[in-house]
N, C-alpha and C positions, 0 to 999 in steps of 0.2 A: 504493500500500500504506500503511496506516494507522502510525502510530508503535508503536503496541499488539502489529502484527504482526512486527516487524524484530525477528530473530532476533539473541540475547547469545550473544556467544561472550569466556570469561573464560579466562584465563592465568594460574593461581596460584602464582610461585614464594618459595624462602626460600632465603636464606645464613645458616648458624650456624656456627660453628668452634669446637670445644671448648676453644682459648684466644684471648687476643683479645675486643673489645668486638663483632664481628659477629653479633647475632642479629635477622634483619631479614626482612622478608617485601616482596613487588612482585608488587601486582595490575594486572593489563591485562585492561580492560573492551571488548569492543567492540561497538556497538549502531548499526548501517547507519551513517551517516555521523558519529558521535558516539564519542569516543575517552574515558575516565575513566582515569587510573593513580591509582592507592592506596597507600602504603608507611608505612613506618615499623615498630616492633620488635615482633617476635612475642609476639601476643598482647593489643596494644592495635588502637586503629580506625585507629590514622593519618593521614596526610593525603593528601586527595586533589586532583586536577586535573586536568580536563574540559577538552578542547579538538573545536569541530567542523570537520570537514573539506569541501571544496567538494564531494565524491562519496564514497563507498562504497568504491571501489580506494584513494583515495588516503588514507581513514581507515585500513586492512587495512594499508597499505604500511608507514604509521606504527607501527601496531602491532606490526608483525613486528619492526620495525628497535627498538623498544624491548624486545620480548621477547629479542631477538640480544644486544644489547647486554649483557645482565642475565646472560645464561646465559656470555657471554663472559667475567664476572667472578667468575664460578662459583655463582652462582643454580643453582638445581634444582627441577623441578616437584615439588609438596606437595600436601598434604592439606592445608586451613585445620585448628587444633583439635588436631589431633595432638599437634606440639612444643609444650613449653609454656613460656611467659614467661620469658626470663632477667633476672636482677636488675639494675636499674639500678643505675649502680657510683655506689659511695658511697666516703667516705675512712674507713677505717677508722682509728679512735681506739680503745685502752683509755686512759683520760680517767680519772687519779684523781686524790685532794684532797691541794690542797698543803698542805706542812705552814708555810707563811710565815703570818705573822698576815695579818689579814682587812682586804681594803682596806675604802675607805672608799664604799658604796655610798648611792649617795643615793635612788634609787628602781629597782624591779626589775618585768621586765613576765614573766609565763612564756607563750609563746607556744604551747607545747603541744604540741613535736617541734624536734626536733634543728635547728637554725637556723645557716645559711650565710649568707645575704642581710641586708646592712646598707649602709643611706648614712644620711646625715645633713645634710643641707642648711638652709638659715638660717632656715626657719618646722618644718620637720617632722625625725623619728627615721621610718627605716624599716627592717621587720624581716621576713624569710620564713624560712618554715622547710620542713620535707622533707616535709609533707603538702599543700605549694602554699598554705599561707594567708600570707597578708603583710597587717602590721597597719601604720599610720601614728600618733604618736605626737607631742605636742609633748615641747619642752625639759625639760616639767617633771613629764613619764609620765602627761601624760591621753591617753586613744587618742581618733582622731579618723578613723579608718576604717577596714574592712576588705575585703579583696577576695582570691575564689580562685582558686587557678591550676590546671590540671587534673594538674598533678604538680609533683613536691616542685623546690623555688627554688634553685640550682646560687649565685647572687648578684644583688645590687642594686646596678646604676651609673650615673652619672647623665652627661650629654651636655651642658654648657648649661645650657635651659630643663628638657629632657626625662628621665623614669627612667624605667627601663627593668629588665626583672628576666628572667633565662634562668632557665630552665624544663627537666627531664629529659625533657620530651617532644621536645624539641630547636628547641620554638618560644620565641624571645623577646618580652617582650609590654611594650608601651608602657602606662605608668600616668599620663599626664597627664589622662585622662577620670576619666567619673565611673565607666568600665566599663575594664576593660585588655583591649587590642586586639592584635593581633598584630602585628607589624611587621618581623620576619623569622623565617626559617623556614629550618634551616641543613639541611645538605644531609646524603642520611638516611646517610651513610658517617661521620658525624662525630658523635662522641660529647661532648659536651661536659664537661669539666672545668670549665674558666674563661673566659671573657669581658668585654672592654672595647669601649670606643666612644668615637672620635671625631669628631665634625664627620657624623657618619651613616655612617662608617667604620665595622664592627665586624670586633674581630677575636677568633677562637675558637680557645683550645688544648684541645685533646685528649689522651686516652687513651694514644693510640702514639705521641706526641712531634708532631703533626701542629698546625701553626700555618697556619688561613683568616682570608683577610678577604673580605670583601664589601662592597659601595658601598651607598647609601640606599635602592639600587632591588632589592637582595637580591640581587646578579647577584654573582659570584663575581668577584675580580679577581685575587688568587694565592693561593698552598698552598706552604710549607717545610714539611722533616720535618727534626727535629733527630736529633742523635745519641743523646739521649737519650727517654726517656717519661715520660709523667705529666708534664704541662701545667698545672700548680696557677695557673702564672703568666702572666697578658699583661696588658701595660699600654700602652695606645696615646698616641699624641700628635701634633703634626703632622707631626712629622718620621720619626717612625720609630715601632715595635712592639718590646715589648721581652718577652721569652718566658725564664720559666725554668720546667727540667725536672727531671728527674736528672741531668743531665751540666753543669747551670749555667745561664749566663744568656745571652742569644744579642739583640743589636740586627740589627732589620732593614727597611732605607729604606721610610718608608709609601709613595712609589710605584713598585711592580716588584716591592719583597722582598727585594734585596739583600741579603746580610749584611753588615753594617758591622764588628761583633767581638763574640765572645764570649768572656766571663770566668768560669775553672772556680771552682764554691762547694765550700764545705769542707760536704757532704753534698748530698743532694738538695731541689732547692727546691720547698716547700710551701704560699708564701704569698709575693706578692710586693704593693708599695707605691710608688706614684709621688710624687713633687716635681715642681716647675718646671727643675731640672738636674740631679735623681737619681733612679735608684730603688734599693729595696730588697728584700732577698732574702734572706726567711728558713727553714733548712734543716734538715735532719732530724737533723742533727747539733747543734742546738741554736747556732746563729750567726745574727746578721744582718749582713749584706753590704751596706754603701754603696758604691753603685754607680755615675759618671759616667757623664752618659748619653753625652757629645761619644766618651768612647774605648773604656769600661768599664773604665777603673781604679778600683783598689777606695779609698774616702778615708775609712774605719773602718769598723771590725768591732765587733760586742755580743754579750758571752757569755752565754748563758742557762746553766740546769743540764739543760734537758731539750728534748728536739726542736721545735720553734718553728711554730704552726699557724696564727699569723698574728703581722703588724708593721705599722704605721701610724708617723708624723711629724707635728711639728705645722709645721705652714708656712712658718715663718721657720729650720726644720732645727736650732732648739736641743736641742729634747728627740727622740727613738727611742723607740716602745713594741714591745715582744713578749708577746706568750701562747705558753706552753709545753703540752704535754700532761700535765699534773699538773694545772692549774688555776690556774697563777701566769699574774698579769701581772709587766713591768717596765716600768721607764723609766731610759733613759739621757741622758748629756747625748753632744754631739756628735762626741764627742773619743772616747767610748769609756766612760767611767765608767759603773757602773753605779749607781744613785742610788738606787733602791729595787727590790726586789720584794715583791709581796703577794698574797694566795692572793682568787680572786674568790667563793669560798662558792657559784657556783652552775655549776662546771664549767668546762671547758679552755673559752680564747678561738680559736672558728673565724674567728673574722672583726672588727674594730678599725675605728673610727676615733678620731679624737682632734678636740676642736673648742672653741674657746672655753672654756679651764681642765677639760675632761672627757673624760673616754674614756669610750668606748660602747664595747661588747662583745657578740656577738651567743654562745651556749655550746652544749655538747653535749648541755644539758639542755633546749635549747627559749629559756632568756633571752636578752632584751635588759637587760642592766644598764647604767646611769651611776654612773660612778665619778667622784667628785671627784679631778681629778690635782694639783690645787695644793697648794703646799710647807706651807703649814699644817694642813690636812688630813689629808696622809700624814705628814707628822711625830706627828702625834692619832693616828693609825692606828697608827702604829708602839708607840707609847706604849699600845696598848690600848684608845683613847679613838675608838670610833666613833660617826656619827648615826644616827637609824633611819630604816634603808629602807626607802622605803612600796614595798605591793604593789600594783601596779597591776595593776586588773580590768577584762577588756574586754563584762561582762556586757550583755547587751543590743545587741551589734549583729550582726547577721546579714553575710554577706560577699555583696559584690557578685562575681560566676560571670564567668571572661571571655569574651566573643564573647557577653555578651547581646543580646538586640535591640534594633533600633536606632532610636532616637526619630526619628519623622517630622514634619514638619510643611510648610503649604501654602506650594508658594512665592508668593500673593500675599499672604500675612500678614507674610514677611519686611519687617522695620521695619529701614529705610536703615543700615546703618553699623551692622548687629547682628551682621556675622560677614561671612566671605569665601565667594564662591560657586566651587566647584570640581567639577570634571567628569570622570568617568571613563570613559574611552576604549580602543579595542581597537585593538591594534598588533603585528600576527600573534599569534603566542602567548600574549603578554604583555598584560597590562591594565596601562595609565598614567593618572596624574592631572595634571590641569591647572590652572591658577584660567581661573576666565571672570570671574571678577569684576576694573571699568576699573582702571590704576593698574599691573600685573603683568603681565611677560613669560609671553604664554601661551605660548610654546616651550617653556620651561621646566617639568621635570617637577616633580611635588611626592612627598615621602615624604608617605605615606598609610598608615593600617594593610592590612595583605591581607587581610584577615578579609572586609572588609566591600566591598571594589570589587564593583559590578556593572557590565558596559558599557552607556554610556547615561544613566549614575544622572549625578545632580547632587546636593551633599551643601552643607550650611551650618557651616563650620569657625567656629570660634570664633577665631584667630585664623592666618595664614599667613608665617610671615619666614622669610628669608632665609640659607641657608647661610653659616657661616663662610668657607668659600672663595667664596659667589659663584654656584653654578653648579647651583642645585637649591633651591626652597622647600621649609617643614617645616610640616606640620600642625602646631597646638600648640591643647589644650585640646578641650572638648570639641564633639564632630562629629554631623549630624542630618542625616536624611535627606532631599529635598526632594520634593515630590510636584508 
């Protein structure tokens, strides 16, 4: 019988709960020995995953025990169309102007929707916002690239080498290419609030208090649910995960989950901020929490006037920054004092860093602003005496869409020592990467985007090292397909 002839037999069901983040759909495809599941939140396309079976009984088998499964957790067959789209949770801000004088703004980018996502690293500024655009920026507000994401930007963190930005569709997507690729895909029960990563670690809080991690290869390793909800915070590192919610802050061992201890915040936390032996946690009660990571004792507090939507530090832990929901920054010194406040002119700070004498500010109006944080500056500032902010314009560039197509080229044109040669392979369900290229434990898997495995394929990385711990290589930069 021809492939043309094998009879589709589909299974369309949906979970919504009229409270709760649950509004999701789960298609099961089945096509003679060919299995596709489809999911993700009602009303988008979702993602999908194709597995074939050695026979026809044993595809049906599978199918059954995944439609079982679905209905067990209270799925219900639907109509595609019907229900219609529930809204991707957002943090709700009434965001007004502070009345503190006006910091000291050295240049201002307006990205053009409400902007969560910010890092900043030692050659670039980086910024997304809630319509999935994310721009690239030097030190001194020229842009320098752009790229879309297919829904709005949750944050931007960086791993190392590697940044990475999560995404409301609940994929996180690697930007070391000239294209962003996918690199994990979180499991579609999980709504994502926040995320970090380490070492190819990531870990996701959520909606209902729920803290996942997952290893390099997107396999789940454990799940806490704290006492509390709303997950604004996770901060990973090697030794542990550190998760604040509304009930506080909660440490828990990066391997297993354990809980080591958690420390109640005087409100709910909204924004949290790592060190080398602290972090930070600041709450809707308008505080920031220093926080040891060894016990979770608290070793000072910072008052704002108004509930706190984001905190950063600068390195050496002398100065504390907050944004409040008015539009004010601050900065403290370490002990507790507070040293200035100053209104940012273009909206509450969602998201901070601080980096070589400057705070970047990602706001609710779409900016990324730099603010000079240095004591002459803000003392000018204070006094009335500010510089002008230039506007920076990102006219003229069009953004690079991610999961573009994928550059090929012959493998006998390959010129020696131009990249690493790696191999993707099929390992039951699962597709793995390898290097074949001499020099490299080809046991050894490699984090690869998912986007782009095909089994079989052999692809041209532009570069391949070595996990932190040892026990897994990393794609890094950009990847091409080999023919």
């Amino acid at each position: 019988m021809s492939a043309a002839a094998v009879e589709e037999q589909v299974t369309y069901l949906e979970l919504s709960e009229e409270t709760g983040s649950a509004h999701k759909f789960y298609e099961v495809r089945l096509a003679g020995t060919d299995l596709t599941i489809t999911y993700g939140r009602i009303g988008e396309g979702g993602q999908a995953r194709s597995t074939s079976y050695p026979t026809p009984e044993k595809a049906a088998a599978a199918a059954a025990k995944k439609v079982g499964e679905k209905v067990r957790k209270g799925y219900a067959p639907a109509v595609r169309g019907v229900r219609q789209p529930r809204a991707v949770t957002r943090r709700a801000i009434a965001s007004t102007r502070s009345t503190a004088r006006q910091a000291p703004v050295l240049w201002r980018f307006r990205s053009g929707a409400a902007a969560f996502g910010i890092f900043v690293g030692e050659e670039h500024a980086w910024v997304g916002n809630e319509r999935g655009d994310i721009y690239t920026l030097t030190h001194d507000g020229e842009v320098t690239g752009r790229y879309a994401l297919p829904d709005g930007v949750k944050c931007i963190v960086a791993d190392d080498w590697w940044i990475y930005a999560g995404c409301d569709n609940g994929k996180v997507y690697d930007l070391g290419g000239k294209v962003p690729r996918v690199a994990y895909e979180i499991a579609e029960d999980v709504d994502i609030y926040w995320l970090d990563i380490h070492d190819g670690v990531l870990g996701v809080a959520d909606e209902r208090g729920g803290l996942t991690t997952v290893d390099h290869e997107d396999e789940f390793q454990w799940r806490r649910k704290a006492d509390g909800r709303e997950g604004w915070m996770v901060r990973c590192d090697a030794d542990g995960v550190y998760h604040g919610h509304t009930r506080g802050v909660s440490r828990y061992a990066a391997r297993g989950g354990e809980q080591l201890w958690h420390t109640r915040t005087e409100g709910e936390v909204l924004f949290g901020w790592q060190e080398r032996d602290e972090v930070f946690a600041g709450t809707s009660r308008g505080w920031v929490h220093r926080l040891a990571k060894t016990d979770g004792s608290e070793r000072a507090r910072y008052r704002c006037d108004a509930a706190v939507f984001s905190c950063a530090a600068s390195p050496d832990g002398q100065y504390v920054f907050a944004g409040d929901n008015h539009s004010s920054v601050y900065c403290f010194a370490a002990d507790g004092t507070r040293l200035w406040k100053l209104g940012t002119g273009c909206g509450s700070a969602y998201s901070m860093q601080y980096r070589d004498g400057r705070l970047y500010i990602v706001t609710t109006d779409g900016s990324l602003a730099c603010l000079d944080a240095g004591a002459t500056a803000v003392r000018a500032a204070q006094d009335g005496q500010l510089p002008r902010a230039a506007e920076v314009d990102a006219a003229g560039w069009e953004p690079v869409a991610a999961g573009g197509e994928l550059e090929t080229v012959a493998a006998g044109t390959v010129v020696a020592g131009a990249g690493v040669e790696v191999e993707c392979v099929q390992e039951g369900a699962r597709l793995r990467v390898r290097v074949v290229s001499q020099g490299y434990d080809a046991a050894r898997r490699v984090q690869f985007p998912k986007d782009i495995r095909v089994a079989g394929a052999r692809y041209l990385v532009a570069e391949v090292l070595e996990s932190g711990t040892g026990g897994f290589y990393r794609a890094r930069g950009e990847i091409k397909r080999l023919l």
